[in-house]
PDB file of N, CA, C and O in Angstrom, chain B, residues numbered from 101:
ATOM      1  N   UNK B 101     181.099 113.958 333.512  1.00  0.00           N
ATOM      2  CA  UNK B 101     181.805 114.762 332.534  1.00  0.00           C
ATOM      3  C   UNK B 101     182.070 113.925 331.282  1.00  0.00           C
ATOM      4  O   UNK B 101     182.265 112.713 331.374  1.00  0.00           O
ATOM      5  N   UNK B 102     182.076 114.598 330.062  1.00  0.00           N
ATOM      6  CA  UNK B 102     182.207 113.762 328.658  1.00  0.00           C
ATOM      7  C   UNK B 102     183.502 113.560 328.719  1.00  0.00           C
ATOM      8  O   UNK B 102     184.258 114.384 329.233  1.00  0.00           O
ATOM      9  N   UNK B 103     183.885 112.485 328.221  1.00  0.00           N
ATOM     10  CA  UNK B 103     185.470 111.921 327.543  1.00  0.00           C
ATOM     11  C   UNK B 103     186.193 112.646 325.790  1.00  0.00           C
ATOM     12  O   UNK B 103     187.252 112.713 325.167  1.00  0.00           O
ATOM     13  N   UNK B 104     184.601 113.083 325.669  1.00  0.00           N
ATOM     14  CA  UNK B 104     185.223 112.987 324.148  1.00  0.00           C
ATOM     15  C   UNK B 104     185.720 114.195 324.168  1.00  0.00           C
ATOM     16  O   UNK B 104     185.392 114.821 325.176  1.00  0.00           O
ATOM     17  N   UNK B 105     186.503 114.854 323.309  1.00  0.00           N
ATOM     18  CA  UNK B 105     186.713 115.876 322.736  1.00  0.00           C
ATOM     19  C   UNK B 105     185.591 117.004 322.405  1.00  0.00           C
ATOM     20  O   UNK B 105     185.444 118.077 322.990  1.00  0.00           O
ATOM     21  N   UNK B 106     185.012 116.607 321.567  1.00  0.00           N
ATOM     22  CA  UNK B 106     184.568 117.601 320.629  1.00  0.00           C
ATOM     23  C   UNK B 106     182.665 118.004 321.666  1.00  0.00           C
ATOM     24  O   UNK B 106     181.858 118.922 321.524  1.00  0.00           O
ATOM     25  N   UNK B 107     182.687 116.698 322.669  1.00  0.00           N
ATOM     26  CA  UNK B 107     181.473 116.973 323.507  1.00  0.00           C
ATOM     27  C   UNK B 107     182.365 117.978 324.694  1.00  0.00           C
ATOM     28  O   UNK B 107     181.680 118.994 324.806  1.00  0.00           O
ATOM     29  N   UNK B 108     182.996 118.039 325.161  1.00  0.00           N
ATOM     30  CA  UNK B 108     183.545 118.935 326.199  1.00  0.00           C
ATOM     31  C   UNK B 108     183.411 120.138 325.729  1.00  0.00           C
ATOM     32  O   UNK B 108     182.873 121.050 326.357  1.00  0.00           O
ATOM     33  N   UNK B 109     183.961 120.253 324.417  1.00  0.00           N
ATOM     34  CA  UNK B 109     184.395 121.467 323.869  1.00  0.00           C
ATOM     35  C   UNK B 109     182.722 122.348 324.042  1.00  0.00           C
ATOM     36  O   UNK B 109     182.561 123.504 324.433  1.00  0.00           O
ATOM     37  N   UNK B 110     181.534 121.253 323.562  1.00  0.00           N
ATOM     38  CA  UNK B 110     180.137 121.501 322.851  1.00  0.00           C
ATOM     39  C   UNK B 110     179.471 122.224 324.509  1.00  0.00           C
ATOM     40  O   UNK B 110     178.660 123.129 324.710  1.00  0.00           O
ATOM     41  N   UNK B 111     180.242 121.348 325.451  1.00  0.00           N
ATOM     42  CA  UNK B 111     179.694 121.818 326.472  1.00  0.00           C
ATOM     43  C   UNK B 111     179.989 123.429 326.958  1.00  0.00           C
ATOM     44  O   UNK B 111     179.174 124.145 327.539  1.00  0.00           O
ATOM     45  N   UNK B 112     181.240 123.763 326.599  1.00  0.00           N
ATOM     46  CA  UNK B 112     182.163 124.626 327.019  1.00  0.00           C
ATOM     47  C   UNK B 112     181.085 126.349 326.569  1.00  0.00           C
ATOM     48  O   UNK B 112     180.741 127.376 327.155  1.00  0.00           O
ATOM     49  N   UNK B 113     180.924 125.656 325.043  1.00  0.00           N
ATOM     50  CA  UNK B 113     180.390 126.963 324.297  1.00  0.00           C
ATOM     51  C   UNK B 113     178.906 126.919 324.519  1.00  0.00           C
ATOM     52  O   UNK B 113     178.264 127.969 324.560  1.00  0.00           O
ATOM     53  N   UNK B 114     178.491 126.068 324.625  1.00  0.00           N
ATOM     54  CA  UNK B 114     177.188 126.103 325.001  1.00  0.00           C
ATOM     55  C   UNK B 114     176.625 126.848 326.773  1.00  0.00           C
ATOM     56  O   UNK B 114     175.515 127.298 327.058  1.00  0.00           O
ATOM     57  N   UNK B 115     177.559 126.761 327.449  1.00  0.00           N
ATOM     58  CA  UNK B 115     178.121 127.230 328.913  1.00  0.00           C
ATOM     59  C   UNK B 115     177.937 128.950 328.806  1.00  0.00           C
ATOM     60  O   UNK B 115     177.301 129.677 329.568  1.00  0.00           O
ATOM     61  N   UNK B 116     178.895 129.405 327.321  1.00  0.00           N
ATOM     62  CA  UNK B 116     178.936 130.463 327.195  1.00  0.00           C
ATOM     63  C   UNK B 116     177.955 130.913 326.699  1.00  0.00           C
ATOM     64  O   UNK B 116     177.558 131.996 327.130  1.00  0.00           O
ATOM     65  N   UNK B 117     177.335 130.353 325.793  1.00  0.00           N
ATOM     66  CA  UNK B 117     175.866 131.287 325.044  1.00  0.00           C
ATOM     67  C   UNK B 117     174.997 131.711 326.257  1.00  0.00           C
ATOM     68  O   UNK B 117     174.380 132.753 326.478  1.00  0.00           O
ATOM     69  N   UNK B 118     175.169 130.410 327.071  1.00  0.00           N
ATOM     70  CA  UNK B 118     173.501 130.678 327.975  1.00  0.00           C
ATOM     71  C   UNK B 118     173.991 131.548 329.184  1.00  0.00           C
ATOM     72  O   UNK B 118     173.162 132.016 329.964  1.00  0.00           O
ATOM     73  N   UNK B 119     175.282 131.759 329.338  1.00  0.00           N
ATOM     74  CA  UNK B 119     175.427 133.471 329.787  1.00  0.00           C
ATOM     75  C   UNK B 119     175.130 134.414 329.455  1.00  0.00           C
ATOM     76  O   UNK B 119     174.788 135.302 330.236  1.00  0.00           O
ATOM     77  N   UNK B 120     175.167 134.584 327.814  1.00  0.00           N
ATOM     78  CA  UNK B 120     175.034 135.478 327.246  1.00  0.00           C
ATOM     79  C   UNK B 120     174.028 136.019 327.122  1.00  0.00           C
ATOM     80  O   UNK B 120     173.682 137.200 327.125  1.00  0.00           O
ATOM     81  N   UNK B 121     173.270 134.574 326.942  1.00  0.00           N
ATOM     82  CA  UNK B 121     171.371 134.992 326.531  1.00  0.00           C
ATOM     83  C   UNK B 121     171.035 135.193 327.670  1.00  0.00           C
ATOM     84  O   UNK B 121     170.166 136.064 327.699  1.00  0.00           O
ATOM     85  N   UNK B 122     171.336 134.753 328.802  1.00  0.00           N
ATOM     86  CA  UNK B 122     171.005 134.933 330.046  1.00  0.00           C
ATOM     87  C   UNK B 122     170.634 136.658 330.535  1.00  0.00           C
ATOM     88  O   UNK B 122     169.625 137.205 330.981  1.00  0.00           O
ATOM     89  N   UNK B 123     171.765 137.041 330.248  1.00  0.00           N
ATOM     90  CA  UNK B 123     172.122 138.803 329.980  1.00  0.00           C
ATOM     91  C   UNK B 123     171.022 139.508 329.090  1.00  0.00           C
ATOM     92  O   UNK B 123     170.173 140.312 329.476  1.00  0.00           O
ATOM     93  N   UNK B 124     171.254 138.972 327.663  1.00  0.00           N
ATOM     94  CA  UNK B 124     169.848 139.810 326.732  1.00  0.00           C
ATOM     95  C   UNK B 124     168.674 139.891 327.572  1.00  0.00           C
ATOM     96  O   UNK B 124     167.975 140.886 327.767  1.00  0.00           O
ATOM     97  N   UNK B 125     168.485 138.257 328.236  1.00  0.00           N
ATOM     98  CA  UNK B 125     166.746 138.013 328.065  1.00  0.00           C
ATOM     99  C   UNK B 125     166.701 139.320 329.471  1.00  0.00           C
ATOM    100  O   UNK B 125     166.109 140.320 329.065  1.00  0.00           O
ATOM    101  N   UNK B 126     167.085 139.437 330.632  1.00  0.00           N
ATOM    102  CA  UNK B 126     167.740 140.253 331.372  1.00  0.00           C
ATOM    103  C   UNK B 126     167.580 141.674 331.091  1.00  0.00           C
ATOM    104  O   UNK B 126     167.238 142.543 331.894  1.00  0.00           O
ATOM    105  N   UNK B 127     167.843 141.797 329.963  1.00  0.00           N
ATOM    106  CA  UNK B 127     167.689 143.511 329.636  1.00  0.00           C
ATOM    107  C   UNK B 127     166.882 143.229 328.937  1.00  0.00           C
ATOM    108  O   UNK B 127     166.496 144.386 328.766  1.00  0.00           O
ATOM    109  N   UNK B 128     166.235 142.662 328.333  1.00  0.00           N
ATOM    110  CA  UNK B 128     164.806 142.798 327.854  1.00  0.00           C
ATOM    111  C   UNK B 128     163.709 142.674 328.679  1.00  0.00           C
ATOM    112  O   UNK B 128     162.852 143.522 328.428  1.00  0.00           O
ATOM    113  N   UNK B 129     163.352 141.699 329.833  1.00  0.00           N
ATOM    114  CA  UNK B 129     162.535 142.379 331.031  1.00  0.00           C
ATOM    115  C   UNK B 129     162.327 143.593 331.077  1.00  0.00           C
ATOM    116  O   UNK B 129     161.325 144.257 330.812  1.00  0.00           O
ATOM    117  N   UNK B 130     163.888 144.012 331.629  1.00  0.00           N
ATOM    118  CA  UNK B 130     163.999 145.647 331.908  1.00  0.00           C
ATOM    119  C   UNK B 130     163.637 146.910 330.886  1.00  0.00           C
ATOM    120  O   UNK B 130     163.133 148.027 331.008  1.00  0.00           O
ATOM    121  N   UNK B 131     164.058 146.285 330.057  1.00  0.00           N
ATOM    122  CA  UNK B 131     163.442 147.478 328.885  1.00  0.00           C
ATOM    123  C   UNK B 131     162.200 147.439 328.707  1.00  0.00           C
ATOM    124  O   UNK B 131     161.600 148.511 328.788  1.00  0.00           O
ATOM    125  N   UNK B 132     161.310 145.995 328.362  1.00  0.00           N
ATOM    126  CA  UNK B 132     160.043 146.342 328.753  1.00  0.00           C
ATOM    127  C   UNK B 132     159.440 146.948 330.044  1.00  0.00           C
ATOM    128  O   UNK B 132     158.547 147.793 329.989  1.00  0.00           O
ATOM    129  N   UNK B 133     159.834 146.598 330.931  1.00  0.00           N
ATOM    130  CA  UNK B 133     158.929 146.948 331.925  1.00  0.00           C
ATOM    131  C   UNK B 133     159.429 148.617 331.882  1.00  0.00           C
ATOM    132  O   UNK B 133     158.562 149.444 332.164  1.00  0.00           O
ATOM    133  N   UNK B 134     160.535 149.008 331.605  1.00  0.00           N
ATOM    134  CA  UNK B 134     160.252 150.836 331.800  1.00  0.00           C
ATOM    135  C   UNK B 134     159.904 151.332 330.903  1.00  0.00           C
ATOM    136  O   UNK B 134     159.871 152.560 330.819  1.00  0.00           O
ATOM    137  N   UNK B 135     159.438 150.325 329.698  1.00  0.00           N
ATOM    138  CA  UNK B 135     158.937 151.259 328.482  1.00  0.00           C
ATOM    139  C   UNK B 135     156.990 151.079 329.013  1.00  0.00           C
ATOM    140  O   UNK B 135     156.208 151.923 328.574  1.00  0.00           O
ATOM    141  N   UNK B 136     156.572 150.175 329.744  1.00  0.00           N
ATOM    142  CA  UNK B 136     155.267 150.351 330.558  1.00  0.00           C
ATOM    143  C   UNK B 136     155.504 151.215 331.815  1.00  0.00           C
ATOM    144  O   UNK B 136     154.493 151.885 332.023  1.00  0.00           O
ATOM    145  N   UNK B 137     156.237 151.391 332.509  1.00  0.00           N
ATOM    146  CA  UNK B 137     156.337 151.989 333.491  1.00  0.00           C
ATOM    147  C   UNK B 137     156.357 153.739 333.224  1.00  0.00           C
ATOM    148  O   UNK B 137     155.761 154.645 333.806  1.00  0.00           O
ATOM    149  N   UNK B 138     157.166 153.741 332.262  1.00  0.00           N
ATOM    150  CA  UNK B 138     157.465 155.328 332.076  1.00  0.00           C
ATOM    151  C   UNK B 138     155.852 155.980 332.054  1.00  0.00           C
ATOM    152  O   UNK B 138     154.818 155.325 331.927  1.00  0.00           O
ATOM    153  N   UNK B 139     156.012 157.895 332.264  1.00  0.00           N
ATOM    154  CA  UNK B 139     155.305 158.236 332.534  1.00  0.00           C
ATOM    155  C   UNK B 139     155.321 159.417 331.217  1.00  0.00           C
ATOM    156  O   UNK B 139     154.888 159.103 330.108  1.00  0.00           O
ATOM    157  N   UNK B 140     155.725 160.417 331.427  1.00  0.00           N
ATOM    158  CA  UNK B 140     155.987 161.070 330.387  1.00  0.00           C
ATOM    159  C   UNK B 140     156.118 160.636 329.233  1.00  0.00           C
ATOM    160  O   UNK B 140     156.599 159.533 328.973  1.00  0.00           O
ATOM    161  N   UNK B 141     155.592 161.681 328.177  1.00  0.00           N
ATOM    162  CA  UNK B 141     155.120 161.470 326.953  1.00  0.00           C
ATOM    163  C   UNK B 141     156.847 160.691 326.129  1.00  0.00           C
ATOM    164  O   UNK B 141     157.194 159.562 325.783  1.00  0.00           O
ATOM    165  N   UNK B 142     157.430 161.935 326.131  1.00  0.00           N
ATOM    166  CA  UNK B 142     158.838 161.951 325.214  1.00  0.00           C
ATOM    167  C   UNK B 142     159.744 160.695 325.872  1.00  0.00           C
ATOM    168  O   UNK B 142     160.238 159.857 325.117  1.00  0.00           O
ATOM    169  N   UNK B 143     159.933 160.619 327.362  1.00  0.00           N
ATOM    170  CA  UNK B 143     160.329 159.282 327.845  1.00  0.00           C
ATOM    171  C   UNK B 143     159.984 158.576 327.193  1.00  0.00           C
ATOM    172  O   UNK B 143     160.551 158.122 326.199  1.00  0.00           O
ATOM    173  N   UNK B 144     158.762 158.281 327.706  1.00  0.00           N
ATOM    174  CA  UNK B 144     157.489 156.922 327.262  1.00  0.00           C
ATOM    175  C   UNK B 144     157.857 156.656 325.331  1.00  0.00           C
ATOM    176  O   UNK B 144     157.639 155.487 325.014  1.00  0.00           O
ATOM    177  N   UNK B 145     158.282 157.434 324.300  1.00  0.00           N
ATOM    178  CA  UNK B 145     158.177 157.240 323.295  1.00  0.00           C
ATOM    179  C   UNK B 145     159.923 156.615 323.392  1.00  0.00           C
ATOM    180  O   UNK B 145     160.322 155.603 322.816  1.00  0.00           O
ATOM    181  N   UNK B 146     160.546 157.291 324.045  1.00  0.00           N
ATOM    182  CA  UNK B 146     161.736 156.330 323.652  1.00  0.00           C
ATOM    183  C   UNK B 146     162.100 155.010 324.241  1.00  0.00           C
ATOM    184  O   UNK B 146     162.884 154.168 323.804  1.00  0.00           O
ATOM    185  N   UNK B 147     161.205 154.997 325.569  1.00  0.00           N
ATOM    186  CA  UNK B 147     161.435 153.775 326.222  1.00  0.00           C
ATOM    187  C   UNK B 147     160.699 152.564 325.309  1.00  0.00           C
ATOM    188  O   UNK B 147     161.082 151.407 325.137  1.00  0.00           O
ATOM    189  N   UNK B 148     159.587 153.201 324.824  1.00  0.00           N
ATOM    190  CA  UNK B 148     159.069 151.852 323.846  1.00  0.00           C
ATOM    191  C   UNK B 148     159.964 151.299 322.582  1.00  0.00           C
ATOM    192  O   UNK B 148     159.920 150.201 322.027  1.00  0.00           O
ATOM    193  N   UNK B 149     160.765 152.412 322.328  1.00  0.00           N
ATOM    194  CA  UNK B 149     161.491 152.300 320.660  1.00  0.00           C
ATOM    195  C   UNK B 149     162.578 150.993 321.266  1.00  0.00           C
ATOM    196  O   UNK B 149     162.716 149.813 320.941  1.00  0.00           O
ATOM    197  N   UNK B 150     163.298 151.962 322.396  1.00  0.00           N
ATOM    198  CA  UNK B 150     164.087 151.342 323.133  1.00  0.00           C
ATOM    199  C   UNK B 150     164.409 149.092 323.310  1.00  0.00           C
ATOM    200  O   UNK B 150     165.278 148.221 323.278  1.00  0.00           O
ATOM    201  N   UNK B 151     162.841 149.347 323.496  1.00  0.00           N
ATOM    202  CA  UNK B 151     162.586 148.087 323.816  1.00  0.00           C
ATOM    203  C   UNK B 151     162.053 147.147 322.697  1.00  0.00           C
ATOM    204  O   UNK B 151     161.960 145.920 322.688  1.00  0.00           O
ATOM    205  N   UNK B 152     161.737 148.055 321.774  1.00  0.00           N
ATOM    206  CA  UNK B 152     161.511 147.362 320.340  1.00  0.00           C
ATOM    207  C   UNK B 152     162.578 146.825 319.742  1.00  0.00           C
ATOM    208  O   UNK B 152     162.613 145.875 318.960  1.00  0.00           O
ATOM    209  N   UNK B 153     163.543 147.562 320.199  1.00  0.00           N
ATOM    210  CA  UNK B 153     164.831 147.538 319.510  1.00  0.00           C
ATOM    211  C   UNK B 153     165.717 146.542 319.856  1.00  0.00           C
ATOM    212  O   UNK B 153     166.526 145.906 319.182  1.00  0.00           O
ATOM    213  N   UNK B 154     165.447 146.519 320.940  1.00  0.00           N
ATOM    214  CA  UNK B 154     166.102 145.098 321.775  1.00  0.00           C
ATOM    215  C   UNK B 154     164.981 143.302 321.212  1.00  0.00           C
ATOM    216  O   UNK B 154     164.998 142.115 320.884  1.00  0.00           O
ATOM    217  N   UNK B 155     164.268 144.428 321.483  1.00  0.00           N
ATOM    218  CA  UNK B 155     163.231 142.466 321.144  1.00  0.00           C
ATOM    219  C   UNK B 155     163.520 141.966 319.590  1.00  0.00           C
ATOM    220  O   UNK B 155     163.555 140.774 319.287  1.00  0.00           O
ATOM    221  N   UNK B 156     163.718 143.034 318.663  1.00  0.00           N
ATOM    222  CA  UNK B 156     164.122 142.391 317.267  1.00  0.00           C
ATOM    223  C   UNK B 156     165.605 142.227 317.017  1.00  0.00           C
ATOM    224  O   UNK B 156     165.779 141.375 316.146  1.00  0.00           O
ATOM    225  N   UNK B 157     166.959 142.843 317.562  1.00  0.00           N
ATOM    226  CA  UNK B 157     167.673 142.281 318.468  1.00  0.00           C
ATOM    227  C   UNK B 157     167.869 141.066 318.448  1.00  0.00           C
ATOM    228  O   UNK B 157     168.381 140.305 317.627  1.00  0.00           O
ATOM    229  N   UNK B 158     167.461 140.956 319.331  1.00  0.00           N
ATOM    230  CA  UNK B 158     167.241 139.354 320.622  1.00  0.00           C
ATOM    231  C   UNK B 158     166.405 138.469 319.339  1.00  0.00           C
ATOM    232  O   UNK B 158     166.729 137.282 319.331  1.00  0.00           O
ATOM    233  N   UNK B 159     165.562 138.796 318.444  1.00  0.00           N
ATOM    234  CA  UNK B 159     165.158 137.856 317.810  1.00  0.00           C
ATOM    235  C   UNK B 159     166.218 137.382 316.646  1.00  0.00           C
ATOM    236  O   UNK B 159     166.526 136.229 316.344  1.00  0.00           O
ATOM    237  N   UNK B 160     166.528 138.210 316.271  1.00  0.00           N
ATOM    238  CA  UNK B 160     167.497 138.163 315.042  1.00  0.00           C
ATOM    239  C   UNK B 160     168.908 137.561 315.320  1.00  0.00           C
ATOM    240  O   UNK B 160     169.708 137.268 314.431  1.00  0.00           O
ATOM    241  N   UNK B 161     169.108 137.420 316.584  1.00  0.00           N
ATOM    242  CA  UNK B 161     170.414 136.697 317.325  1.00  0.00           C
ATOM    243  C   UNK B 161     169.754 135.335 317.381  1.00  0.00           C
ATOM    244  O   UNK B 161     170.603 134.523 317.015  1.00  0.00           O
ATOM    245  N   UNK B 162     168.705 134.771 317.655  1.00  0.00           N
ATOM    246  CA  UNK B 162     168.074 133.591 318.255  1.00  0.00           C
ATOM    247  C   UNK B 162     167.861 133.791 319.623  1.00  0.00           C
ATOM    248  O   UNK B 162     167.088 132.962 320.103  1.00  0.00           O
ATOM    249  N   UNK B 163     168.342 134.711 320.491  1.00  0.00           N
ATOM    250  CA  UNK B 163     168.581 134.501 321.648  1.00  0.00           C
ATOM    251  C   UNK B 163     167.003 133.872 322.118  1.00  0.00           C
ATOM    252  O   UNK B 163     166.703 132.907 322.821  1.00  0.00           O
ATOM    253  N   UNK B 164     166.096 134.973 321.324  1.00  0.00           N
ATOM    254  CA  UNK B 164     164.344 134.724 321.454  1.00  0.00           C
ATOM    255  C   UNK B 164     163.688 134.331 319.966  1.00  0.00           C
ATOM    256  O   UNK B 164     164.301 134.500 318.912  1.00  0.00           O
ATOM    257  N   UNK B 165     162.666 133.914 320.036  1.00  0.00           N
ATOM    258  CA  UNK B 165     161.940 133.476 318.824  1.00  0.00           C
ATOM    259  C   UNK B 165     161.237 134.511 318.025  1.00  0.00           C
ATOM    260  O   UNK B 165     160.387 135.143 318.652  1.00  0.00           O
ATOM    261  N   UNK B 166     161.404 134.814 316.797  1.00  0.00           N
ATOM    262  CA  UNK B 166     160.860 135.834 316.145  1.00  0.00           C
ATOM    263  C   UNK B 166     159.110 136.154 316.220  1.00  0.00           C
ATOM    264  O   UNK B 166     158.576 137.234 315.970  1.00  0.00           O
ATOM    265  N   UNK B 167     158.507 135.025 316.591  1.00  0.00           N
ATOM    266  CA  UNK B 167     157.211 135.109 317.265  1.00  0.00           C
ATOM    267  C   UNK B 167     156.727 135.387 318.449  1.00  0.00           C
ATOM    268  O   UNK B 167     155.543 135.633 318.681  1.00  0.00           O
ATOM    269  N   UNK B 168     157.686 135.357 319.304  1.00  0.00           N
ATOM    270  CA  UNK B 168     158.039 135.606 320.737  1.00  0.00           C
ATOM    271  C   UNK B 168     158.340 137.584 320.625  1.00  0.00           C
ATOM    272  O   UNK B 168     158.011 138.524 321.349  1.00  0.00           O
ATOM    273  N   UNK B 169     158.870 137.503 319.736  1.00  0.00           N
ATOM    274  CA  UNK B 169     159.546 138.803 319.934  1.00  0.00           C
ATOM    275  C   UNK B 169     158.288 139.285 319.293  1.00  0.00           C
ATOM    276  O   UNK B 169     157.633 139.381 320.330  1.00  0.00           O
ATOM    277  N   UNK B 170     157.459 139.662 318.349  1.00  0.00           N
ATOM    278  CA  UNK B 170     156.642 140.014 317.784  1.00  0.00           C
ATOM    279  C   UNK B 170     155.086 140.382 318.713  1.00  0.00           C
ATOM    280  O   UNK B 170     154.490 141.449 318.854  1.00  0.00           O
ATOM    281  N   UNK B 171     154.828 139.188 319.158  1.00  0.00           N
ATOM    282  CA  UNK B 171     154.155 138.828 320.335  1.00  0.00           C
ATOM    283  C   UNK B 171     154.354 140.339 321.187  1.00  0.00           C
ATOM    284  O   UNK B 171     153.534 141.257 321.186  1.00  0.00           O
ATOM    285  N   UNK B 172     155.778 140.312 321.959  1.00  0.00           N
ATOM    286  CA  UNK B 172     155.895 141.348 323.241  1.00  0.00           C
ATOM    287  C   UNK B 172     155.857 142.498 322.568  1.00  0.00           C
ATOM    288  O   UNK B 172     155.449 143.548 323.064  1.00  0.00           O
ATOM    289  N   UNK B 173     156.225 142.391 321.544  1.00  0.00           N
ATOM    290  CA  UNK B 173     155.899 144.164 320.832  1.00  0.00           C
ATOM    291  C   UNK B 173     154.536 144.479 320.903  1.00  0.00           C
ATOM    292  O   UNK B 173     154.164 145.472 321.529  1.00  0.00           O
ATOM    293  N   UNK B 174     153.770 143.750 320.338  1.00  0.00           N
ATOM    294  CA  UNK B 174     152.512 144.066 320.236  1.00  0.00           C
ATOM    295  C   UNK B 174     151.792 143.896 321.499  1.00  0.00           C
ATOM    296  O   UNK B 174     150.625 144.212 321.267  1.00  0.00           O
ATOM    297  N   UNK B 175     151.915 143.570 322.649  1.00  0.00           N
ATOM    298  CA  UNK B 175     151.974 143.560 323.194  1.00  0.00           C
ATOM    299  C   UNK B 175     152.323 145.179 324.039  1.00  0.00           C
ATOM    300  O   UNK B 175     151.441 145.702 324.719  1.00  0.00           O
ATOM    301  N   UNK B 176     153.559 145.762 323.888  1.00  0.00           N
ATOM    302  CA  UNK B 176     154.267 146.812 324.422  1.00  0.00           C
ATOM    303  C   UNK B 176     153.346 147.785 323.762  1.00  0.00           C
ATOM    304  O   UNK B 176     152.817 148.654 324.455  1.00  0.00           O
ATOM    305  N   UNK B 177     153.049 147.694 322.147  1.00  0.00           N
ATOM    306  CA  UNK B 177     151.992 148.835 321.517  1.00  0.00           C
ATOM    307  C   UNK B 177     151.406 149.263 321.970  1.00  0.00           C
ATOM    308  O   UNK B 177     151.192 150.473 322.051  1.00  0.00           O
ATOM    309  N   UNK B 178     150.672 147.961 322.685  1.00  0.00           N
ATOM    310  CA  UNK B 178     148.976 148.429 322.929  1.00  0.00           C
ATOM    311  C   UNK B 178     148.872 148.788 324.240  1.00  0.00           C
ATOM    312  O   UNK B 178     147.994 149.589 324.563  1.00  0.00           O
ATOM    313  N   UNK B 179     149.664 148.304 325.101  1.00  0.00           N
ATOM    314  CA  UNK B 179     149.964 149.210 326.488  1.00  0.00           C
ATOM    315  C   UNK B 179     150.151 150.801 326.425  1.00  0.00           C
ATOM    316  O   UNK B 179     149.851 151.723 327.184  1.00  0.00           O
ATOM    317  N   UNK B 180     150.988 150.674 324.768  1.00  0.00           N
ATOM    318  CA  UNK B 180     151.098 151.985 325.065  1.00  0.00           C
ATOM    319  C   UNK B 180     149.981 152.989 324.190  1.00  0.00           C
ATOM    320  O   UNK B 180     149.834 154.181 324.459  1.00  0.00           O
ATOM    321  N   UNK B 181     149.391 152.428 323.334  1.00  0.00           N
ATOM    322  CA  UNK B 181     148.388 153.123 322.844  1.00  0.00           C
ATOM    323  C   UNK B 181     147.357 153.513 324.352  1.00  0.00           C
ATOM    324  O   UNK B 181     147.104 154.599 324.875  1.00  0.00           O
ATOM    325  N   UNK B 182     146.986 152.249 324.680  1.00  0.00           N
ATOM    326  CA  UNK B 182     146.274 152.695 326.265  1.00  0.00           C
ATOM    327  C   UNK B 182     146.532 153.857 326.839  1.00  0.00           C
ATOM    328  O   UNK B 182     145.550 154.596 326.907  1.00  0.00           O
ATOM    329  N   UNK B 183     147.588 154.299 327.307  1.00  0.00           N
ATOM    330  CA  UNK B 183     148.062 154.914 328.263  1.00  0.00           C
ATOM    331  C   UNK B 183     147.812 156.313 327.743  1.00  0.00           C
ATOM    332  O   UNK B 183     148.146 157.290 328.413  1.00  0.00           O
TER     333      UNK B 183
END
């Protein structure tokens, strides 16, 4: 354990982010995978928005990397153009 002050503290909040992000990255799995999973048309269009919405989100927090996030979209597109 640190002695100092201001490292305890660093530890403390840093403790808390990676709960937090822990949670986003968490519902972003999930939102992708039911925006591929869904079946129906009108579902299927909101589950993708859904999950778009979260990945720029999650990028714009840091939680994920704005190339990362860009990446799974395009990614999510073209699954869904497929389908």
């Amino acid at each position: 354990m640190a002695n100092i002050k201001s490292q305890i503290k660093r530890i403390k909040t840093n403790n808390a982010r990676a709960a937090r992000n822990k949670g986003v990255r968490s519902e972003l799995k999930t939102r992708v995978k039911t925006a591929i999973a869904t079946t129906g048309q009108d579902e299927h269009d909101e589950a993708v928005v859904a999950a778009v919405r979260r990945l720029d989100q999650a990028a714009s927090k840091g939680v994920i990397h704005k190339n990362q996030a860009a990446r799974r979209k395009s990614r999510i597109m073209k699954k869904a153009a497929a389908s």
